[in-house]
C-alpha positions as CSV (number, residue, x, y, z in Angstrom):
1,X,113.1,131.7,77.5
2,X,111.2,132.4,81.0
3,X,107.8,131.3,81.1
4,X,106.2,134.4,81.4
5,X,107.5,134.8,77.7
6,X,106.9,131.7,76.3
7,X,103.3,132.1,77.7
8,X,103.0,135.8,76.6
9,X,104.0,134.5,72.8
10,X,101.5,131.6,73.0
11,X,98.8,134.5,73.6
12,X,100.1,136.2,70.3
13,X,99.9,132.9,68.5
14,X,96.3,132.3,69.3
15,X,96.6,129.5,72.2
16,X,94.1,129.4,74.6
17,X,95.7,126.9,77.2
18,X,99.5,126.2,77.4
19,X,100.8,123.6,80.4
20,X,104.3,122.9,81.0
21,X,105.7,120.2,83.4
22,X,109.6,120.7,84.0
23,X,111.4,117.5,85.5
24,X,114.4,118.7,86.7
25,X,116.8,115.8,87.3
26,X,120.4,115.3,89.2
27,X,121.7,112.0,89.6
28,X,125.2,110.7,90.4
29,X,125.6,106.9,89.8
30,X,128.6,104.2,90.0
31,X,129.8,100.7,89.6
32,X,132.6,98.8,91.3
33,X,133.3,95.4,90.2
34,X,135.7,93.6,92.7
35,X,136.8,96.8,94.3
36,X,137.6,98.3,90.9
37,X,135.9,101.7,90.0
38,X,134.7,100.9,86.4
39,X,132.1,103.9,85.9
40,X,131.0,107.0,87.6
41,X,128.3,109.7,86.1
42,X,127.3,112.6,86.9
43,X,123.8,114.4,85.3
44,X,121.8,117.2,85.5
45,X,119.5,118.0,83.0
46,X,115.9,119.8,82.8
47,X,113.1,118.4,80.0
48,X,109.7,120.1,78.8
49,X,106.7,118.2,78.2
50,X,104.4,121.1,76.6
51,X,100.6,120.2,76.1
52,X,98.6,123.5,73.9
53,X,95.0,123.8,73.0
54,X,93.3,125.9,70.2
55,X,89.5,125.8,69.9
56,X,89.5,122.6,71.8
57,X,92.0,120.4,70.2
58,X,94.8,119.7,72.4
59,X,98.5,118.2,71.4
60,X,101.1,117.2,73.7
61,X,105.5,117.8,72.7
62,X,108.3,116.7,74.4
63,X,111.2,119.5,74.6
64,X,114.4,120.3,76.4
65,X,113.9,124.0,75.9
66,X,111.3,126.3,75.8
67,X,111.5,128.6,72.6
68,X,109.1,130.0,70.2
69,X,109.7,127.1,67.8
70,X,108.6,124.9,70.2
71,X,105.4,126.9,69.7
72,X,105.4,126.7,66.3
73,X,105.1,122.9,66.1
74,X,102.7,122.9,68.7
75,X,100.5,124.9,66.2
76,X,101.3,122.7,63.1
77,X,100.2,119.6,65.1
78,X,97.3,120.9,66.0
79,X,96.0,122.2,62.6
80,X,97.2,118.7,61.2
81,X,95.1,116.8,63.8
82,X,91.7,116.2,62.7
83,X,89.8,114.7,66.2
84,X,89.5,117.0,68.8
85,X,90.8,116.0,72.2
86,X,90.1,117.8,75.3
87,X,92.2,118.1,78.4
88,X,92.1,119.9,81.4
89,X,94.3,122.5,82.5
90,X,94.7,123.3,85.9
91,X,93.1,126.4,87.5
92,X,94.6,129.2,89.5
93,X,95.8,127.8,92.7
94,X,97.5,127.7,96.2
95,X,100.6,128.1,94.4
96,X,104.0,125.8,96.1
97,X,107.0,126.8,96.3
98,X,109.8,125.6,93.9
99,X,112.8,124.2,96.0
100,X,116.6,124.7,95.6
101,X,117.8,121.5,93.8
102,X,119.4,119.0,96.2
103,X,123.3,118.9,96.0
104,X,125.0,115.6,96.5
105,X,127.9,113.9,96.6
106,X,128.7,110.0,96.2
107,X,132.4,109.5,97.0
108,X,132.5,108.4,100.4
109,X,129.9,105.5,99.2
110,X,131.9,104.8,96.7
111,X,135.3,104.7,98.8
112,X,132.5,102.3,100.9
113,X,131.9,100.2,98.3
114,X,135.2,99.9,96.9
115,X,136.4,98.6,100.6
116,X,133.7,95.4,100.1
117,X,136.3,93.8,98.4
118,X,137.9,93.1,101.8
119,X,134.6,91.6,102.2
120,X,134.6,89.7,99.1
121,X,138.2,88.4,99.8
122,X,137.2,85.7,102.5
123,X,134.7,83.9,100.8
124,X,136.7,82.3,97.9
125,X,134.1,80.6,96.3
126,X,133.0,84.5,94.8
127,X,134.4,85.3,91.5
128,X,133.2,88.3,90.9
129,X,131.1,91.0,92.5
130,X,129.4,93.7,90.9
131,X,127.6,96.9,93.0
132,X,126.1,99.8,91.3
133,X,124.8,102.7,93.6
134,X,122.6,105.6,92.5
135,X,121.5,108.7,94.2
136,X,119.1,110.8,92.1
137,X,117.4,114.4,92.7
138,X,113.8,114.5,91.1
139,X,112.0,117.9,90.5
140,X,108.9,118.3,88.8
141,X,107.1,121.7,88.2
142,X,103.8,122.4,86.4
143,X,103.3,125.9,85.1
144,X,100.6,127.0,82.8
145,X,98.8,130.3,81.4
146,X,96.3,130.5,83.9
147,X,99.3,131.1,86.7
148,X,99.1,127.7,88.4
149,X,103.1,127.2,89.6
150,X,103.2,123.9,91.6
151,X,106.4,121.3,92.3
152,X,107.2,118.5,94.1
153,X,109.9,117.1,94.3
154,X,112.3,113.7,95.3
155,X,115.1,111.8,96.9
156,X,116.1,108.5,96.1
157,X,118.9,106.4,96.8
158,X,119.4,103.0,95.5
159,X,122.2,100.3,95.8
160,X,122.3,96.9,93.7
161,X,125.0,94.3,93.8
162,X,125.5,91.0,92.5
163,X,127.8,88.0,93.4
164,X,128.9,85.4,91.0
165,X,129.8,82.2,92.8
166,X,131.9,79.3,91.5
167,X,131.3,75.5,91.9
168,X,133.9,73.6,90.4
169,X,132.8,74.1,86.6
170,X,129.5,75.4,87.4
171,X,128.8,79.3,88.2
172,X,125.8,81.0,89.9
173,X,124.5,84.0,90.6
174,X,122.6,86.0,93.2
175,X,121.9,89.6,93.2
176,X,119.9,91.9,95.9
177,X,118.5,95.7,95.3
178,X,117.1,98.2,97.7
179,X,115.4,101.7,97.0
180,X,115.6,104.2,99.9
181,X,115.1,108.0,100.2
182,X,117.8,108.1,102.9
183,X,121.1,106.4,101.9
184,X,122.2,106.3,105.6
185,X,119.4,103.8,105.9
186,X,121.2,101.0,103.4
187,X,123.8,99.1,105.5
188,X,126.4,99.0,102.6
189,X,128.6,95.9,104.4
190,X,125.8,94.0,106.1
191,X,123.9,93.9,102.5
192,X,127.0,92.7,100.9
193,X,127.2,90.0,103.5
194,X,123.7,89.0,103.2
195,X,123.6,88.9,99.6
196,X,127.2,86.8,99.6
197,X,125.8,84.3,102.1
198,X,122.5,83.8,100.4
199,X,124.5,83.2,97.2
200,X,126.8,80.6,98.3
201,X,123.2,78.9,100.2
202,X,122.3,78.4,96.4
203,X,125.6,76.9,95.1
204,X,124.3,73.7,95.3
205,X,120.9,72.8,93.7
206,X,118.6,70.2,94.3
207,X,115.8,69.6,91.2
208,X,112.1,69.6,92.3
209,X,109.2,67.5,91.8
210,X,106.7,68.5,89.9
211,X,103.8,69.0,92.8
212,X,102.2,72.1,95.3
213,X,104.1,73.4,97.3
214,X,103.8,75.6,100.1
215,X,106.0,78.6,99.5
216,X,107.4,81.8,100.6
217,X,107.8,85.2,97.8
218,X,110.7,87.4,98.4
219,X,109.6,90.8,99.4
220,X,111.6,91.8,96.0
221,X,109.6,88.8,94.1
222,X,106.3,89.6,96.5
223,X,106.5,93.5,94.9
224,X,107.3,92.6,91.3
225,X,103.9,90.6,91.2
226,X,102.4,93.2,92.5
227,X,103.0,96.1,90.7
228,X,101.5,94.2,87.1
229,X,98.1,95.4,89.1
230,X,99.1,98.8,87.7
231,X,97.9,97.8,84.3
232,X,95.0,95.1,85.9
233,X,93.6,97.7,87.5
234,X,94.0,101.2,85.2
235,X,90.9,102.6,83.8
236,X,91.9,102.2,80.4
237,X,92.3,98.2,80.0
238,X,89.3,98.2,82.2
239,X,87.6,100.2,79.1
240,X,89.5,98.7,76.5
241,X,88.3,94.8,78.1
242,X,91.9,93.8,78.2
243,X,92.3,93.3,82.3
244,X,91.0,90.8,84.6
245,X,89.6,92.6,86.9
246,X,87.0,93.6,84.8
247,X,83.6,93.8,86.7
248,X,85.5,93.1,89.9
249,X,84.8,96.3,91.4
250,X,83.7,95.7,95.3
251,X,83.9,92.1,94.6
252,X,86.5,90.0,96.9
253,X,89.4,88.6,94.5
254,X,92.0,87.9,97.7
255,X,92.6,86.0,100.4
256,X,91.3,88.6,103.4
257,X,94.9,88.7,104.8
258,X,95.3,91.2,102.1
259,X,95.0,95.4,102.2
260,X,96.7,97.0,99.7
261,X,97.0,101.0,99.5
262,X,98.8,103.4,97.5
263,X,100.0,106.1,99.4
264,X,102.3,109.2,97.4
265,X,101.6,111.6,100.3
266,X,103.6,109.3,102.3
267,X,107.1,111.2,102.2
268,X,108.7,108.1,103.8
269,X,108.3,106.3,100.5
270,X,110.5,106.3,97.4
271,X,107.4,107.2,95.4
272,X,106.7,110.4,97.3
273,X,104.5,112.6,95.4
274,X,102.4,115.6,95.9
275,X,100.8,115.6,92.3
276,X,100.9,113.4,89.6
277,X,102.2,114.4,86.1
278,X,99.1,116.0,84.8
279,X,99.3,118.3,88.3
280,X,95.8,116.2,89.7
281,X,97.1,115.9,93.7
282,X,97.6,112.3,94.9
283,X,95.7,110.9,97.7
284,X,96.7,108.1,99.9
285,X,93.6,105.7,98.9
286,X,92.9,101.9,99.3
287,X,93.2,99.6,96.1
288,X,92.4,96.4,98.0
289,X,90.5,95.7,101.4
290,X,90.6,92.7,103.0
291,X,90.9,91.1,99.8
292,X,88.0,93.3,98.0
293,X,89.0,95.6,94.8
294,X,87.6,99.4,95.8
295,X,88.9,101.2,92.8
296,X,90.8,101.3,89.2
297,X,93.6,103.8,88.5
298,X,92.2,106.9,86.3
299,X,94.4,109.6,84.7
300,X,92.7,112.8,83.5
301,X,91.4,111.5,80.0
302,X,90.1,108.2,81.3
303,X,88.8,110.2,84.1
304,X,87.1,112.3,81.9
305,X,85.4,109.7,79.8
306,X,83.4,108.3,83.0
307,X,82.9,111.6,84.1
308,X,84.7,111.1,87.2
309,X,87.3,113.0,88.7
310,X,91.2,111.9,88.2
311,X,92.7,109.6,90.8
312,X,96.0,111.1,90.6
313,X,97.7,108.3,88.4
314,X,98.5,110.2,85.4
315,X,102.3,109.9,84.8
316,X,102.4,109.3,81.2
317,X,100.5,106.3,81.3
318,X,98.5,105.3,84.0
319,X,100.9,104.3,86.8
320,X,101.2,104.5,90.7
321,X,103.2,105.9,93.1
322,X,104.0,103.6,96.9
323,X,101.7,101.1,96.0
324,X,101.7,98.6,98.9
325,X,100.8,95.7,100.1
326,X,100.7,96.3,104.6
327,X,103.1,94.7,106.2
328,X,102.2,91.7,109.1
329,X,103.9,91.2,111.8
330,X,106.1,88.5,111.2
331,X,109.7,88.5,110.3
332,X,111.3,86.2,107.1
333,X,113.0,83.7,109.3
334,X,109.8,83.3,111.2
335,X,107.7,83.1,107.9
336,X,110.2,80.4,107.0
337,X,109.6,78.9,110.4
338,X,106.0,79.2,110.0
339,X,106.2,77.1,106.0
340,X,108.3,74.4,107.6
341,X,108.7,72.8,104.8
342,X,108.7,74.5,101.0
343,X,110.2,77.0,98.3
344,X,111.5,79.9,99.5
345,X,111.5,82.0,95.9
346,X,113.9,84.3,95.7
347,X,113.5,85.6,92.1
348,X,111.8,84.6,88.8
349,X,112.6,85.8,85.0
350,X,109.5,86.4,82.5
351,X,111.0,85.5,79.3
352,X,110.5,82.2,77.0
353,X,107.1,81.6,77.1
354,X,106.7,82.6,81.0
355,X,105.3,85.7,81.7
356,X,101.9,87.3,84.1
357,X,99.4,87.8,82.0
358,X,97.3,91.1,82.7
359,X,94.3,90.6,80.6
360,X,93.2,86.9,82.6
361,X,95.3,86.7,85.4
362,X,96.9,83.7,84.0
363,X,100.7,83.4,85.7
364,X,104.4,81.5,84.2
365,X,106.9,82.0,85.7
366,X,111.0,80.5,85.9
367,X,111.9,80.5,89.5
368,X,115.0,80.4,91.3
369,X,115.2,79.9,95.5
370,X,115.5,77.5,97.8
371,X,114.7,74.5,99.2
372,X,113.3,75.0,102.9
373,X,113.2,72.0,105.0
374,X,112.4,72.1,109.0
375,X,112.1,76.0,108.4
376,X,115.5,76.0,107.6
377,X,117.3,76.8,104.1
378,X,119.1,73.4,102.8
379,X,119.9,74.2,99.1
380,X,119.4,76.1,96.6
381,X,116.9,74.4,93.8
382,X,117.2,74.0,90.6
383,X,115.2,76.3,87.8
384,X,111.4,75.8,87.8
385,X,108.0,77.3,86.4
386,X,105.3,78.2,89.0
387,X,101.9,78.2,87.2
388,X,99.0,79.5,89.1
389,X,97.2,82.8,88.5
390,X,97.0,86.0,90.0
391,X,93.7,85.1,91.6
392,X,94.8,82.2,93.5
393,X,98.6,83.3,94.4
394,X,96.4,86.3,96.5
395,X,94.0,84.0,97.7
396,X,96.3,81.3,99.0
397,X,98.1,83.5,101.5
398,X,98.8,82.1,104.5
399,X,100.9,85.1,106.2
400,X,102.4,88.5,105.7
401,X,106.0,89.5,106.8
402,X,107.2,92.8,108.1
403,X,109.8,93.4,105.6
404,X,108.7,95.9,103.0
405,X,111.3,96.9,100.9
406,X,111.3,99.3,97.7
407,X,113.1,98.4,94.8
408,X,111.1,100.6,92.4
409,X,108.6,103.6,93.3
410,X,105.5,102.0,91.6
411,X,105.1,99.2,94.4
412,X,106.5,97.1,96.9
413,X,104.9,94.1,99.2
414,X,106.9,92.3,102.0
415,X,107.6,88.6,102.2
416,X,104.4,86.6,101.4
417,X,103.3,83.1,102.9
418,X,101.4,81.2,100.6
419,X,100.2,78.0,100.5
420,X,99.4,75.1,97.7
421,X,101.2,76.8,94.4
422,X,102.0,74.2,91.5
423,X,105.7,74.3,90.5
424,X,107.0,72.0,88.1
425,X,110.8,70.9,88.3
């Protein structure tokens, strides 16, 4: 059914406001394991979220057509739902233009990939290697009743591979990600290498003392920390009193060798977006300042409750798009160089007790790395638990590297100095 139906028949049925946002999505993915295609997938597929109001009660439905059924159960939700929520819909606009849906194609990184196993060949101590490479077309397109027609839209590439390295009896693993919009940016070989040669580093552990240490994040680590200040910093737990940065508004929390930003304008940036899910444009605003907290994350119904306007964070739930923490100036090795003597984390798992907890800040978590001596790497160490909290990890930071990398479009931070962190072997 075109829209100018399905809007025509809402009028019949007595709607006063009808949104739609249409995702639009293409995606071709892969995996090779030791040279050996074992999937490939191809999809393209268009969903409906539909949100309706009728004398101020509004109701939200998740479809992958538009028919007048679809109306139909908008209606009996509504005359089943006894609170009234109000939403906004958006207003006649400038209008932009819906785009012709990128076409793709993945087989000459996968014939790419598939050659790696040359790669793989000459170092004997890895078993088994595993890639997966996916490159995935985003459109999304609000249309409503009051002849708003906006889209944006998105270009992602990402490529993921693991090594699995062998000891005698003991086996190890190491694995590497990296989110792009241009795949011609992702040196396919010279990742493998790195991720090979970082994985055979670790082969041999060493098991810590339980002590501070001085230590240096992984970008990838660096940016998973960071993004659990989506949910410290949306409106909502703020409201609710389940964050930690309750009543930290203006106040300094980090070290001031810390600016972060989120910036969806930025077309450069995996989480490119010209309007959020609710169709409330995104701004490139600043979330930290020299270590000082200038705002939360609203969507429309948070926003609405404080009487303030939207900050463009409505996707869903309240999330962000090319959140980031600016770069410095120095490289890894030179960070490294700069620690002398330390852990240089390389990845942590959440599970068993270990976790970052949102509501006081309060962080657990298993590490794996390596032991850095003389700024060098000299084994990898065995698995520990950092304990500090959110407050102190971004207050004890030394430096900031230059190597911000993506691997998800919510956030991303580069490598990360920091000093004095308790770990316990």
């Amino acid at each position: 059914m075109s829209y100018k139906d399905f809007f025509e028949k809402a009028k019949v049925k007595q709607f006063h406001s009808v949104q739609v946002t249409e995702k639009h999505v293409v995606d071709s993915s892969f995996e090779v394991i030791n040279g050996k295609l074992e999937s490939f997938d191809n999809y393209d597929n268009t969903d409906y979220q539909i949100k309706a109001e009728i004398d101020g009660k509004t109701v939200k439905i998740n479809s992958n057509y538009l028919g007048e059924d679809v109306l139909d159960s908008l209606k009996m939700q509504i005359e089943a739902t006894d609170s009234k929520y109000e939403d906004e819909y958006l207003e006649k606009s400038e209008n932009l233009p819906v785009p012709l849906a990128l076409s793709f194609d993945v087989h000459e990184e996968m014939e790419q990939v598939k050659a790696l196993e040359s790669v793989r060949k000459k170092y004997s101590q890895v078993v088994k290697m595993t890639s997966y490479f996916d490159e995935i077309y985003t459109n999304t397109r609000i249309v409503n009743s009051n002849g708003v027609d906006i889209s944006t839209d998105s270009h992602l590439c990402s490529f993921a591979l693991e090594v699995v390295i062998q000891n005698g009896e003991r086996f190890t693993s190491f694995d590497r990600k990296i989110l792009t919009t241009n795949k011609k940016d992702i040196s396919i070989e010279n990742f493998a290498r790195e991720v090979i040669e970082k994985g055979i580093l670790g082969i041999h552990q060493e098991k810590l003392e339980t002590k501070k240490y001085d230590i240096v994040l992984d970008s990838s680590v660096a940016g998973n920390i960071l993004r659990h200040l989506i949910p410290m910093a949306s409106a909502s737990n703020i409201r609710k009193k389940v964050s930690c940065f309750e009543n930290r508004l203006n106040q300094k929390i980090f070290s001031n060798k810390i600016t972060i930003v989120e910036d969806p304008t930025n077309s450069n940036y995996p989480g490119y977006r010209l309007f959020d899910d609710e169709g409330v444009r995104t701004t490139n605003k600043t979330v930290v300042e020299e270590g000082a907290l200038k705002t939360y994350f609203y969507n429309i119904k948070e926003a609405k409750i404080q009487k303030i306007p939207s900050t463009g964070n409505g996707y869903g739930e309240i999330e962000t798009r090319s959140m980031i923490l600016i770069p410095g100036e120095k490289s890894l090795d030179e960070l490294l160089h700069s620690m002398r003597n330390g852990i240089y984390i390389v990845d942590f798992m959440g599970a068993s007790g270990t976790s970052i907890n949102t509501v006081n800040g309060d962080i657990s978590l298993q590490v794996f790395g390596f032991l850095i001596k003389e700024g060098k790497i000299v084994s990898g160490i065995e698995p520990a638990v950092m304990t500090t909290t959110i407050f102190e990890l971004f207050s004890h930071v030394e430096e900031v590297g230059d190597d911000l990398i993506f691997t998800r479009q919510s956030a991303a931070s580069p490598s990360l100095y920091i000093q004095d962190i308790s770990i316990a072997g």
